[in-house]
Backbone atoms as SQL, in Angstrom:
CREATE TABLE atoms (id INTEGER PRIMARY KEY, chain TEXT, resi INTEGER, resn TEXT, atom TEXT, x REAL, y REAL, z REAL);
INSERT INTO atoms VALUES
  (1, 'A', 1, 'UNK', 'N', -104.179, 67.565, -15.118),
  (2, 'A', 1, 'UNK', 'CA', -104.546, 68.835, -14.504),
  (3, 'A', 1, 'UNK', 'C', -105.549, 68.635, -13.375),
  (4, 'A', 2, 'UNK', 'N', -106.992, 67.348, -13.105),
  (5, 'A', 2, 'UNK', 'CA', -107.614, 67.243, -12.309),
  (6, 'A', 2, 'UNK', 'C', -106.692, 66.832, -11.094),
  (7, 'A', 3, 'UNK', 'N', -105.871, 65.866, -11.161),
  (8, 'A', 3, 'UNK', 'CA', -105.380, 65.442, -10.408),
  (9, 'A', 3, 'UNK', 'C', -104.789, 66.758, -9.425),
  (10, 'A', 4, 'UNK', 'N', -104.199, 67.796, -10.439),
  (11, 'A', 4, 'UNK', 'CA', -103.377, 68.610, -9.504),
  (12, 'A', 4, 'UNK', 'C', -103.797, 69.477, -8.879),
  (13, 'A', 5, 'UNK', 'N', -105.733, 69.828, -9.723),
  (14, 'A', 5, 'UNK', 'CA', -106.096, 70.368, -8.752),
  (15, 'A', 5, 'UNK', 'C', -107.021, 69.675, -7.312),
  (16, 'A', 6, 'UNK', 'N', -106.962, 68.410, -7.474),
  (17, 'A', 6, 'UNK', 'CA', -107.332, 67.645, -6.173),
  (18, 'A', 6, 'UNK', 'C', -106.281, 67.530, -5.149),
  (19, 'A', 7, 'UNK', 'N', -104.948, 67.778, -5.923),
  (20, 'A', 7, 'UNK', 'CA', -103.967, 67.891, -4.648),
  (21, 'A', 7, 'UNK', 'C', -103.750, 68.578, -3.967),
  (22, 'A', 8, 'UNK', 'N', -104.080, 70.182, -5.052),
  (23, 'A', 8, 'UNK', 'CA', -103.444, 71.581, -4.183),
  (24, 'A', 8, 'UNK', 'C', -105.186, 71.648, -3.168),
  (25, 'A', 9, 'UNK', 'N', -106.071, 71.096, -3.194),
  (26, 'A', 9, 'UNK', 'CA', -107.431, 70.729, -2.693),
  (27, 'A', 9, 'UNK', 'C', -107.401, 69.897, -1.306),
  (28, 'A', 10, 'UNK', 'N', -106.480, 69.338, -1.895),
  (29, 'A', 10, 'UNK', 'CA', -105.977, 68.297, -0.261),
  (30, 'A', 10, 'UNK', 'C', -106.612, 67.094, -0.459),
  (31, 'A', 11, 'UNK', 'N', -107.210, 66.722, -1.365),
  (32, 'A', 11, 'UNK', 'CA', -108.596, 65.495, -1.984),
  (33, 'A', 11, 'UNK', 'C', -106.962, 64.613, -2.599),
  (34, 'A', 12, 'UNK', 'N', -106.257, 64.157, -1.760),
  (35, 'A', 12, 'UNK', 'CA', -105.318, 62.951, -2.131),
  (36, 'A', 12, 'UNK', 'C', -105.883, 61.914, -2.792),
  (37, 'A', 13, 'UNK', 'N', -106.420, 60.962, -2.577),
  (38, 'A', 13, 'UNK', 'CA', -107.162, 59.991, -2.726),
  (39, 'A', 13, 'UNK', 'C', -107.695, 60.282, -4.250),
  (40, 'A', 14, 'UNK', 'N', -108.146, 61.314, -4.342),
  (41, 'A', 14, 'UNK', 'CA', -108.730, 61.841, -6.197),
  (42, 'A', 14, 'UNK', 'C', -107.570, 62.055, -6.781),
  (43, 'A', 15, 'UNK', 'N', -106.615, 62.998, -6.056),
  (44, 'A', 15, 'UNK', 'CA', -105.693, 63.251, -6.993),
  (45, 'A', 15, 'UNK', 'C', -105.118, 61.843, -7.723),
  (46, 'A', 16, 'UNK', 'N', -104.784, 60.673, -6.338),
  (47, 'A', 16, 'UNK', 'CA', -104.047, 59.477, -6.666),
  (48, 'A', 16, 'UNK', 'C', -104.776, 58.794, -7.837),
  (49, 'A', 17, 'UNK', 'N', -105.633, 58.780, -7.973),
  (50, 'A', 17, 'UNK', 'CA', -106.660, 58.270, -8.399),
  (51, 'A', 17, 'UNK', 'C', -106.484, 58.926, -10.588),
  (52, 'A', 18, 'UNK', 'N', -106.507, 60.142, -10.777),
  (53, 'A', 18, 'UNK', 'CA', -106.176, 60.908, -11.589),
  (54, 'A', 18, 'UNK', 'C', -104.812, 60.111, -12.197),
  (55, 'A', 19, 'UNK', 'N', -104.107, 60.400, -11.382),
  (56, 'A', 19, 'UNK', 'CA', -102.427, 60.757, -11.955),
  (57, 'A', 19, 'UNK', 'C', -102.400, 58.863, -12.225),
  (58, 'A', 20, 'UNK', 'N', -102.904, 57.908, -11.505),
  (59, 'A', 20, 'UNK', 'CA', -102.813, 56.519, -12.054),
  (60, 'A', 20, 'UNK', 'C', -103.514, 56.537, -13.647),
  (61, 'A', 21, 'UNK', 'N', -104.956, 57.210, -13.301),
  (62, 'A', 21, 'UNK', 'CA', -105.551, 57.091, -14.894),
  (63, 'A', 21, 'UNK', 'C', -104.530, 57.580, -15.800),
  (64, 'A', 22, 'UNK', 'N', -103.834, 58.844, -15.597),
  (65, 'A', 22, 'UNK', 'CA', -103.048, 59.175, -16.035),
  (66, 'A', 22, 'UNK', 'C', -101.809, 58.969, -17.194),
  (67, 'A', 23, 'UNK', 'N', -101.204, 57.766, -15.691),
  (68, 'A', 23, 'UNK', 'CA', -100.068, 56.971, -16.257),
  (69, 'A', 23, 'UNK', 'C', -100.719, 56.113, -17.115),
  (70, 'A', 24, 'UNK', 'N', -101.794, 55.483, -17.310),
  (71, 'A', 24, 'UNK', 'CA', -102.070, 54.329, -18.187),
  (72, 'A', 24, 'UNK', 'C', -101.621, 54.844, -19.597),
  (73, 'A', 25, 'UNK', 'N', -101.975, 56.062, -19.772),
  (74, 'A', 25, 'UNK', 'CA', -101.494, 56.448, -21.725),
  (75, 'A', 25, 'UNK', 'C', -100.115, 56.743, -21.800),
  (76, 'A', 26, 'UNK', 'N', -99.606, 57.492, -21.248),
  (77, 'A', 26, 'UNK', 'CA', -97.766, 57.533, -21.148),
  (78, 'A', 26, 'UNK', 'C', -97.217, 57.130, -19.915),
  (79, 'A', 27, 'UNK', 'N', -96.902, 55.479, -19.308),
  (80, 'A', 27, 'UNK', 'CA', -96.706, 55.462, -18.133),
  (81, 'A', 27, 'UNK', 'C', -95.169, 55.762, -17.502),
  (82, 'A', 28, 'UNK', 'N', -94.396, 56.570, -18.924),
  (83, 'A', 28, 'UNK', 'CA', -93.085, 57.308, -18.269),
  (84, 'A', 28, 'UNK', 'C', -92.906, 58.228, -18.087),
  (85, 'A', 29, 'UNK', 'N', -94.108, 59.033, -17.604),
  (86, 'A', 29, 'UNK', 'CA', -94.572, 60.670, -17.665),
  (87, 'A', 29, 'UNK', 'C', -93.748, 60.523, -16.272),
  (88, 'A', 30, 'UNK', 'N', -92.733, 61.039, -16.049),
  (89, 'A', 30, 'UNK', 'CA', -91.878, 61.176, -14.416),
  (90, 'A', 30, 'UNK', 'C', -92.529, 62.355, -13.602),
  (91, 'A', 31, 'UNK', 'N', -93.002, 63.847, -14.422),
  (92, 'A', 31, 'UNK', 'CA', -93.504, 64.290, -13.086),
  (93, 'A', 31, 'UNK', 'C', -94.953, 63.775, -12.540),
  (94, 'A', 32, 'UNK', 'N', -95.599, 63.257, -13.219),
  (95, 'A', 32, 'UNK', 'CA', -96.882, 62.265, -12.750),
  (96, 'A', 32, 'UNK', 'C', -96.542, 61.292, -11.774),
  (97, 'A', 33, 'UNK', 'N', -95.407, 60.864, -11.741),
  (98, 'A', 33, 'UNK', 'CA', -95.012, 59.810, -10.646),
  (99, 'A', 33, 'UNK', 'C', -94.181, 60.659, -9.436),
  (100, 'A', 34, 'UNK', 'N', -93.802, 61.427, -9.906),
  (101, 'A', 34, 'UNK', 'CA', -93.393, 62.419, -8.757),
  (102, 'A', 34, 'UNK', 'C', -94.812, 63.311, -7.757),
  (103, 'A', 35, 'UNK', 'N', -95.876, 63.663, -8.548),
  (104, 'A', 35, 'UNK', 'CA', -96.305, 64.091, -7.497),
  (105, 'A', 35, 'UNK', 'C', -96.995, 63.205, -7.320),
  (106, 'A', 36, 'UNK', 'N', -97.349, 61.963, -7.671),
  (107, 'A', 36, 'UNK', 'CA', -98.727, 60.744, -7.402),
  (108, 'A', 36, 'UNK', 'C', -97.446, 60.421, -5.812),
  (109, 'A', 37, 'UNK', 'N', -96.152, 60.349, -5.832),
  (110, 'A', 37, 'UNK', 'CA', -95.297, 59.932, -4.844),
  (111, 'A', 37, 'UNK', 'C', -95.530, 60.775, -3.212),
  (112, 'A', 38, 'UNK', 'N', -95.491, 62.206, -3.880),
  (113, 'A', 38, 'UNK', 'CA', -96.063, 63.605, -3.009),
  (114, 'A', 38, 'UNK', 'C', -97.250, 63.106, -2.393),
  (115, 'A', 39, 'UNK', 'N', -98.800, 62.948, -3.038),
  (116, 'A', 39, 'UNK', 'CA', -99.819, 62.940, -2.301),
  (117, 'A', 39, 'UNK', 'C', -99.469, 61.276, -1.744),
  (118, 'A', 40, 'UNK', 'N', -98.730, 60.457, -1.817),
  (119, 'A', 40, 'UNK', 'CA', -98.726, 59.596, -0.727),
  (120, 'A', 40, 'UNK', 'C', -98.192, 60.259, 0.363),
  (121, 'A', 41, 'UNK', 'N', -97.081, 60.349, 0.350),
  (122, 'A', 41, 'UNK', 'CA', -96.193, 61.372, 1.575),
  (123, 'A', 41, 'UNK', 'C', -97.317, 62.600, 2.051),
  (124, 'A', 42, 'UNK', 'N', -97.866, 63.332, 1.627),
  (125, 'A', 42, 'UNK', 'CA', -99.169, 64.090, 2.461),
  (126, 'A', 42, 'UNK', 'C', -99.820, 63.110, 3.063),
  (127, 'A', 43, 'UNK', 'N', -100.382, 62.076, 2.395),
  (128, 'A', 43, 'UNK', 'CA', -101.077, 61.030, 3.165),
  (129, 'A', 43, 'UNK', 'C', -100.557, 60.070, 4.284),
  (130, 'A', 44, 'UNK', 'N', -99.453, 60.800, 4.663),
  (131, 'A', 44, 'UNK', 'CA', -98.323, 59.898, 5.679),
  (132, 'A', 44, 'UNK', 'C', -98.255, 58.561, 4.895),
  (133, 'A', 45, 'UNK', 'N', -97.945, 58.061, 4.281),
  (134, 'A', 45, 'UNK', 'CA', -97.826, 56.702, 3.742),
  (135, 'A', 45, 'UNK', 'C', -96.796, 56.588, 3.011),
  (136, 'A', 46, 'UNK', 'N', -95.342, 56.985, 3.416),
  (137, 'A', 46, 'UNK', 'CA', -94.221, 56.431, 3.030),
  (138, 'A', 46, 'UNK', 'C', -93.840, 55.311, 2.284),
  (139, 'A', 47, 'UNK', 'N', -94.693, 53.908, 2.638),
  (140, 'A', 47, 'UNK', 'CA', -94.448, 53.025, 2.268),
  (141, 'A', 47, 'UNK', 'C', -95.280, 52.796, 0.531),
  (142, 'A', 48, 'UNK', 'N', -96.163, 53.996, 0.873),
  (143, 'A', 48, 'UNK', 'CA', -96.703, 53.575, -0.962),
  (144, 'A', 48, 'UNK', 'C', -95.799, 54.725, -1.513),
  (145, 'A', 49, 'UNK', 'N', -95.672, 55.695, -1.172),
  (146, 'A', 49, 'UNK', 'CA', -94.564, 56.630, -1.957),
  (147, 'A', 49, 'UNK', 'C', -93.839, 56.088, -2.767),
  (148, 'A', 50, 'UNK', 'N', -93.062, 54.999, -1.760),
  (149, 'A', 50, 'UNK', 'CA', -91.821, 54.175, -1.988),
  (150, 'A', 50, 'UNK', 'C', -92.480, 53.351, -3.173),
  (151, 'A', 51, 'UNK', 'N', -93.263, 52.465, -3.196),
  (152, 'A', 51, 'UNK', 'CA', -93.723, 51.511, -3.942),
  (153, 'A', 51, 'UNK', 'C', -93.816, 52.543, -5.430),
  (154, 'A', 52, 'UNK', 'N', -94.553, 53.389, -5.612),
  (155, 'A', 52, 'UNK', 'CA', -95.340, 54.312, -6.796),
  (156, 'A', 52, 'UNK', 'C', -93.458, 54.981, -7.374),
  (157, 'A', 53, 'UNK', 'N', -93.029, 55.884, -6.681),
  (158, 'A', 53, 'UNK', 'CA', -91.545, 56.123, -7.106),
  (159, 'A', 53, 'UNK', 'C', -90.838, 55.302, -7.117),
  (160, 'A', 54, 'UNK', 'N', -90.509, 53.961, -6.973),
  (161, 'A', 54, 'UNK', 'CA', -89.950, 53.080, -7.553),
  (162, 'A', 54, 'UNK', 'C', -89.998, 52.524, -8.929),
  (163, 'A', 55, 'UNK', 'N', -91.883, 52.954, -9.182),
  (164, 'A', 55, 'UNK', 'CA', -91.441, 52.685, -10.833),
  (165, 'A', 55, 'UNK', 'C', -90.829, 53.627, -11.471),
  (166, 'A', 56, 'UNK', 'N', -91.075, 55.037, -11.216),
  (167, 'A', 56, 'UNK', 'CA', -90.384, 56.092, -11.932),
  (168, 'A', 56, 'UNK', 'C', -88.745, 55.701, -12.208),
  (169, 'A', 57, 'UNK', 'N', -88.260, 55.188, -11.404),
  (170, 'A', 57, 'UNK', 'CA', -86.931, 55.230, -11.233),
  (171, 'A', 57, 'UNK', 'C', -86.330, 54.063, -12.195),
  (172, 'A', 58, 'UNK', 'N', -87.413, 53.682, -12.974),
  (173, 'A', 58, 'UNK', 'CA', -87.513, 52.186, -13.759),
  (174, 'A', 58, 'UNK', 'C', -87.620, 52.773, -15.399),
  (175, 'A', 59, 'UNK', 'N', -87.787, 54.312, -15.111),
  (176, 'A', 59, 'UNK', 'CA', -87.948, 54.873, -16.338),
  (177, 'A', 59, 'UNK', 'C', -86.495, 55.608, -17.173),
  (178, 'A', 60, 'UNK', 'N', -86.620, 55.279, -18.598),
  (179, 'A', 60, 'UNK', 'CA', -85.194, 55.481, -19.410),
  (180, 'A', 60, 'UNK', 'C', -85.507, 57.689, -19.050),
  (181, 'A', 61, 'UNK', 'N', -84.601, 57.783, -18.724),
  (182, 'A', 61, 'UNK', 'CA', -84.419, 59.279, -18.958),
  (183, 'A', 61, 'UNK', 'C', -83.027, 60.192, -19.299),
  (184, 'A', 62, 'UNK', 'N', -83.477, 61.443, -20.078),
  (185, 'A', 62, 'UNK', 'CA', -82.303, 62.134, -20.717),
  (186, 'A', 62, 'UNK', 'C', -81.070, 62.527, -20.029),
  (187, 'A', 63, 'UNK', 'N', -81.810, 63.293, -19.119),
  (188, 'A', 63, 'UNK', 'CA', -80.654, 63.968, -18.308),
  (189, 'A', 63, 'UNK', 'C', -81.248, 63.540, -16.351),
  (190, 'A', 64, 'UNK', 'N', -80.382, 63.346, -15.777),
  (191, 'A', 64, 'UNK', 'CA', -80.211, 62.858, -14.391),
  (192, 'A', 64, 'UNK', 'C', -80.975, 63.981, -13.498),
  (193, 'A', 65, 'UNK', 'N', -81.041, 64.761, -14.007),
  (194, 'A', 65, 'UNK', 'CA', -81.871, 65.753, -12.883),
  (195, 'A', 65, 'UNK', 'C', -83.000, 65.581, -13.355),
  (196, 'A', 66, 'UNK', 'N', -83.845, 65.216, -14.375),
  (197, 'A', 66, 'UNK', 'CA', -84.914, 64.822, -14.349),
  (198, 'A', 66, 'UNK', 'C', -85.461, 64.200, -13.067),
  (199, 'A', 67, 'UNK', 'N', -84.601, 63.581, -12.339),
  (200, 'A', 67, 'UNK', 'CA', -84.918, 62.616, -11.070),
  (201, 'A', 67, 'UNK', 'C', -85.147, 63.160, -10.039),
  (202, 'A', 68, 'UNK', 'N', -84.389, 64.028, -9.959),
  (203, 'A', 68, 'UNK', 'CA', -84.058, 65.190, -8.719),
  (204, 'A', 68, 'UNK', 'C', -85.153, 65.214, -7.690),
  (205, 'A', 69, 'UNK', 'N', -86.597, 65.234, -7.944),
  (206, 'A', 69, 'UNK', 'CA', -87.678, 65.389, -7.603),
  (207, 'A', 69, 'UNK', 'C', -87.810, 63.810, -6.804),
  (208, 'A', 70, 'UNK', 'N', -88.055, 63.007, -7.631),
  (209, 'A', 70, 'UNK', 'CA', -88.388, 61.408, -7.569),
  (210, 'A', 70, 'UNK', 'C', -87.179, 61.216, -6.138),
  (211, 'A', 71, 'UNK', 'N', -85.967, 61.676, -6.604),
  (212, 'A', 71, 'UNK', 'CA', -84.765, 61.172, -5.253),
  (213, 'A', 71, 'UNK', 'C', -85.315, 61.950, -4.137),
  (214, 'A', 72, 'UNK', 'N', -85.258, 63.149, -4.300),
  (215, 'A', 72, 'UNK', 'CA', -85.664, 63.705, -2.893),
  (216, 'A', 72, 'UNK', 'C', -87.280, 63.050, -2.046),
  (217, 'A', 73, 'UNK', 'N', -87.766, 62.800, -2.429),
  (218, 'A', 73, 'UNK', 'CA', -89.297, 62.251, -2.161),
  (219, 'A', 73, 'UNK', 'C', -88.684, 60.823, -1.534),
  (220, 'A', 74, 'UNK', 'N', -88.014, 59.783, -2.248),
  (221, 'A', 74, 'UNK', 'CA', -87.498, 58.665, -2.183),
  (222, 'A', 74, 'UNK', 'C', -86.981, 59.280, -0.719),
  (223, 'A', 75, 'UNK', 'N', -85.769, 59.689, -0.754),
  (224, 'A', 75, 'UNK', 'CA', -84.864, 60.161, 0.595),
  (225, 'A', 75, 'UNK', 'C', -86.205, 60.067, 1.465),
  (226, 'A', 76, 'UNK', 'N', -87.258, 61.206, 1.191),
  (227, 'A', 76, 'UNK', 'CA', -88.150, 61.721, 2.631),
  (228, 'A', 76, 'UNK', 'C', -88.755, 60.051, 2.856),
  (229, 'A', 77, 'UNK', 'N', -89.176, 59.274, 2.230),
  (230, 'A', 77, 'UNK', 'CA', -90.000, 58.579, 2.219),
  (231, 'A', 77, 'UNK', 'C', -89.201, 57.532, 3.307),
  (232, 'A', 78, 'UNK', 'N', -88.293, 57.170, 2.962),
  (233, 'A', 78, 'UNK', 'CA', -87.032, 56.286, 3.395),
  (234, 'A', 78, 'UNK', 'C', -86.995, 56.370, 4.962),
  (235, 'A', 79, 'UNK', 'N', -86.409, 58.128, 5.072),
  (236, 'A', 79, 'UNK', 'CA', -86.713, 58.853, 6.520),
  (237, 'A', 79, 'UNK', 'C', -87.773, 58.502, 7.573),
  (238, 'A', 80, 'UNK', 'N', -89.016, 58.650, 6.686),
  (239, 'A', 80, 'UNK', 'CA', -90.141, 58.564, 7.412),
  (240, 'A', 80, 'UNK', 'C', -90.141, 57.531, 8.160),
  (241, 'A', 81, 'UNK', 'N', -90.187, 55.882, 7.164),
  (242, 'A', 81, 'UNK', 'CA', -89.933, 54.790, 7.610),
  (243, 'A', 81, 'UNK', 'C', -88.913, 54.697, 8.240),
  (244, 'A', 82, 'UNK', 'N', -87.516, 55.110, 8.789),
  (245, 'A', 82, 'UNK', 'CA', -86.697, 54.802, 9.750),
  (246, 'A', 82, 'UNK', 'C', -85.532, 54.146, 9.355),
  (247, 'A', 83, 'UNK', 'N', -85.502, 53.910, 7.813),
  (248, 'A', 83, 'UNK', 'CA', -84.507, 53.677, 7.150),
  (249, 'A', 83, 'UNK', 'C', -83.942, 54.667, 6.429),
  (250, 'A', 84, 'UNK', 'N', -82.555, 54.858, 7.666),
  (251, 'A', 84, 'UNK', 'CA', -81.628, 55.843, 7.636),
  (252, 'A', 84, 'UNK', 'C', -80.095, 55.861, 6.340),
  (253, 'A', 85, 'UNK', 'N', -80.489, 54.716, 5.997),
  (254, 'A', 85, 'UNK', 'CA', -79.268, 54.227, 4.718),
  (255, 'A', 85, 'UNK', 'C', -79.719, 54.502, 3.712),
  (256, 'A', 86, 'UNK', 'N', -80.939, 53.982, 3.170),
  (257, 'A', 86, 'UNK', 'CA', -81.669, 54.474, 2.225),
  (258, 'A', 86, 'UNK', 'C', -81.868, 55.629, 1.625),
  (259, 'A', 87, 'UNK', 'N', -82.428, 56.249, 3.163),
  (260, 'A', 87, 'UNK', 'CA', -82.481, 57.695, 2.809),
  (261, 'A', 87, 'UNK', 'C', -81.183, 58.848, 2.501),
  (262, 'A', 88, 'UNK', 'N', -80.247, 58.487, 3.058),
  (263, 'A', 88, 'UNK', 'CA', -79.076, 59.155, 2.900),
  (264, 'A', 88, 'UNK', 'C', -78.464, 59.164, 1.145),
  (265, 'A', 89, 'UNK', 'N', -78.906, 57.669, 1.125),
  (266, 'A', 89, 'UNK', 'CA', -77.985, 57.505, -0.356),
  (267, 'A', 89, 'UNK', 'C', -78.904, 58.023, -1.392),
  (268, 'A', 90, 'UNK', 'N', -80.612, 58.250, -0.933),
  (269, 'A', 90, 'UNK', 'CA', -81.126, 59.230, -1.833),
  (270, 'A', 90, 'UNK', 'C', -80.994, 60.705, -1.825),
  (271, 'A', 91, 'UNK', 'N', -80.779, 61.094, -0.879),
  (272, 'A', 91, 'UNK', 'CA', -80.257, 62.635, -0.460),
  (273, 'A', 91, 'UNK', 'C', -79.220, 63.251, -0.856),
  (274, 'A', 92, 'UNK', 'N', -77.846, 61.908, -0.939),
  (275, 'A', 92, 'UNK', 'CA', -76.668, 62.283, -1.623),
  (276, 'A', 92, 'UNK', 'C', -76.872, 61.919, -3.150),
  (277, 'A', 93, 'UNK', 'N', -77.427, 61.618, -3.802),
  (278, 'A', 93, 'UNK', 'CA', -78.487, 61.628, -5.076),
  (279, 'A', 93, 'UNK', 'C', -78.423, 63.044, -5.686),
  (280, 'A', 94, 'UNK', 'N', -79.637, 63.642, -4.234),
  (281, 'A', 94, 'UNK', 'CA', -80.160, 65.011, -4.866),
  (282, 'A', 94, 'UNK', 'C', -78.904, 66.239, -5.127),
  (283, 'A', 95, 'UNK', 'N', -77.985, 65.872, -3.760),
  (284, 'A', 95, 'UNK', 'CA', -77.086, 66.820, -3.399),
  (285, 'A', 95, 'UNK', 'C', -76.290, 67.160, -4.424),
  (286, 'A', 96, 'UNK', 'N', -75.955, 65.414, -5.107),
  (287, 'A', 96, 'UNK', 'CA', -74.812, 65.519, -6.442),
  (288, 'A', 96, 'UNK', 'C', -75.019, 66.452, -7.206),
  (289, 'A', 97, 'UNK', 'N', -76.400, 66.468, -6.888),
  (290, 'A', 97, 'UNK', 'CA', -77.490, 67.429, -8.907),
  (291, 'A', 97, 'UNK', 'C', -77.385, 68.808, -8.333),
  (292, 'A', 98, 'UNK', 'N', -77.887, 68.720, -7.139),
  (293, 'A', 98, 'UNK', 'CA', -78.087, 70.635, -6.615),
  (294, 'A', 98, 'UNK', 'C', -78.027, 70.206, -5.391),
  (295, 'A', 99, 'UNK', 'N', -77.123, 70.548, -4.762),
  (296, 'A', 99, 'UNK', 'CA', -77.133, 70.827, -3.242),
  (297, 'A', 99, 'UNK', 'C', -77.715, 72.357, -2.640),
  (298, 'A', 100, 'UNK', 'N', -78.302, 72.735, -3.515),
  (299, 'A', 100, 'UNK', 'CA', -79.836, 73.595, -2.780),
  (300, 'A', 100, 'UNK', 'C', -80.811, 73.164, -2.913),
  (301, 'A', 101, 'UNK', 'N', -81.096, 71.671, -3.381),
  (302, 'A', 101, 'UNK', 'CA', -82.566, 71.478, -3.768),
  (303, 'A', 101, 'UNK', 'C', -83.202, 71.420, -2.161),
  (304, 'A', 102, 'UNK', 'N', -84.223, 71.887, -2.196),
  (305, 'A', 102, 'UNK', 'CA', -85.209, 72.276, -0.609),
  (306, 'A', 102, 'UNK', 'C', -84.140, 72.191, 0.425),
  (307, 'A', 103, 'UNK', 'N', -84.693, 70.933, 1.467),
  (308, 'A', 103, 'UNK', 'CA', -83.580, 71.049, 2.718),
  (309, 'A', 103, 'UNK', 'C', -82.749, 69.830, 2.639),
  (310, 'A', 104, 'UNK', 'N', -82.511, 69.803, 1.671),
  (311, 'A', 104, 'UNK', 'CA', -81.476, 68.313, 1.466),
  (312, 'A', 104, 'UNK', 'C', -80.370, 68.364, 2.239),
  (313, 'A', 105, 'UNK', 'N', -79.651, 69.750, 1.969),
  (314, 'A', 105, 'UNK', 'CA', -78.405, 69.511, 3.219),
  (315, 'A', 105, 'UNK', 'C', -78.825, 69.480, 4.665),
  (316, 'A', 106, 'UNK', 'N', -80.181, 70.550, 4.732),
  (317, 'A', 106, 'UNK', 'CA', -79.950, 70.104, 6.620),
  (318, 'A', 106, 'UNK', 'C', -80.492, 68.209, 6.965),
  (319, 'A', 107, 'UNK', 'N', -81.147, 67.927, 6.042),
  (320, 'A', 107, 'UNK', 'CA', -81.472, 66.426, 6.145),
  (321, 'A', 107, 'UNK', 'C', -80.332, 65.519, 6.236),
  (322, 'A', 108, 'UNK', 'N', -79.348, 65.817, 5.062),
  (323, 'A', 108, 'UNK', 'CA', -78.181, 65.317, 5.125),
  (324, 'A', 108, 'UNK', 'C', -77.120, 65.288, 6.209),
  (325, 'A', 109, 'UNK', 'N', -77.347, 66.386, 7.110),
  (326, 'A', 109, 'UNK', 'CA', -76.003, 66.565, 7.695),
  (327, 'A', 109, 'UNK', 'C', -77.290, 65.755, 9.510),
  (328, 'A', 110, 'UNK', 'N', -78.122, 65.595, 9.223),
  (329, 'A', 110, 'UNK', 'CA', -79.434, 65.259, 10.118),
  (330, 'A', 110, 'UNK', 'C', -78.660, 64.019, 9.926),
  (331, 'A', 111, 'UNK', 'N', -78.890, 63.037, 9.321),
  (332, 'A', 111, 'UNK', 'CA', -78.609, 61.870, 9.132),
  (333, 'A', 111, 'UNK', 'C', -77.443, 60.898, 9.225),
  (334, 'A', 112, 'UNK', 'N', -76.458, 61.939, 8.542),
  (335, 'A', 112, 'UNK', 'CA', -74.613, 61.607, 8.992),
  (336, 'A', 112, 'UNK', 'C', -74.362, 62.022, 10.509);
């Protein structure tokens, strides 16, 4: 809960900071790695996004939209950095699950 309110705060750096202490007691808590992924991407830093949601994606889960969140972030992150393959094949990810999730299709049809 500190963490999230250091994020909606704009205090990234605390939040990141939180949501790692975080993960140490359940480190397959997925929306903890989803938004610890978020305040990188606020922090322009794509490349740790990528690093931090990569473990999520390392995690056993029930149902596939659990991810939904983790892929779309992945996609933006991908984008940011300029890797246009990456990002697509995370976008068509999200699309499979909900092709309304945020702006996945205009990203998608951005990219093809």
């Amino acid at each position: 809960d500190l963490g999230t309110a250091y994020m909606e705060m704009g205090l990234y750096d605390e939040a990141i900071g939180e949501f790692q202490a975080a993960l140490r007691a359940p480190p397959d808590h997925l929306p903890t790695h989803e938004v610890m992924g978020r305040c990188w991407m606020e922090m322009d830093n794509p490349s740790m996004a990528v690093r931090s949601l990569e473990r999520a994606l390392r995690i056993q889960f029930e149902v596939e939209d659990e991810l939904i969140g983790i892929y779309y972030l992945m996609g933006r992150a991908y984008e940011d950095q300029g890797n246009s393959a990456d990002a697509l094949e995370f976008y068509e990810k999200v699309f499979s699950l909900d092709i309304n999730f945020q702006d996945v299709t205009e990203r998608l049809r951005a990219l093809r």
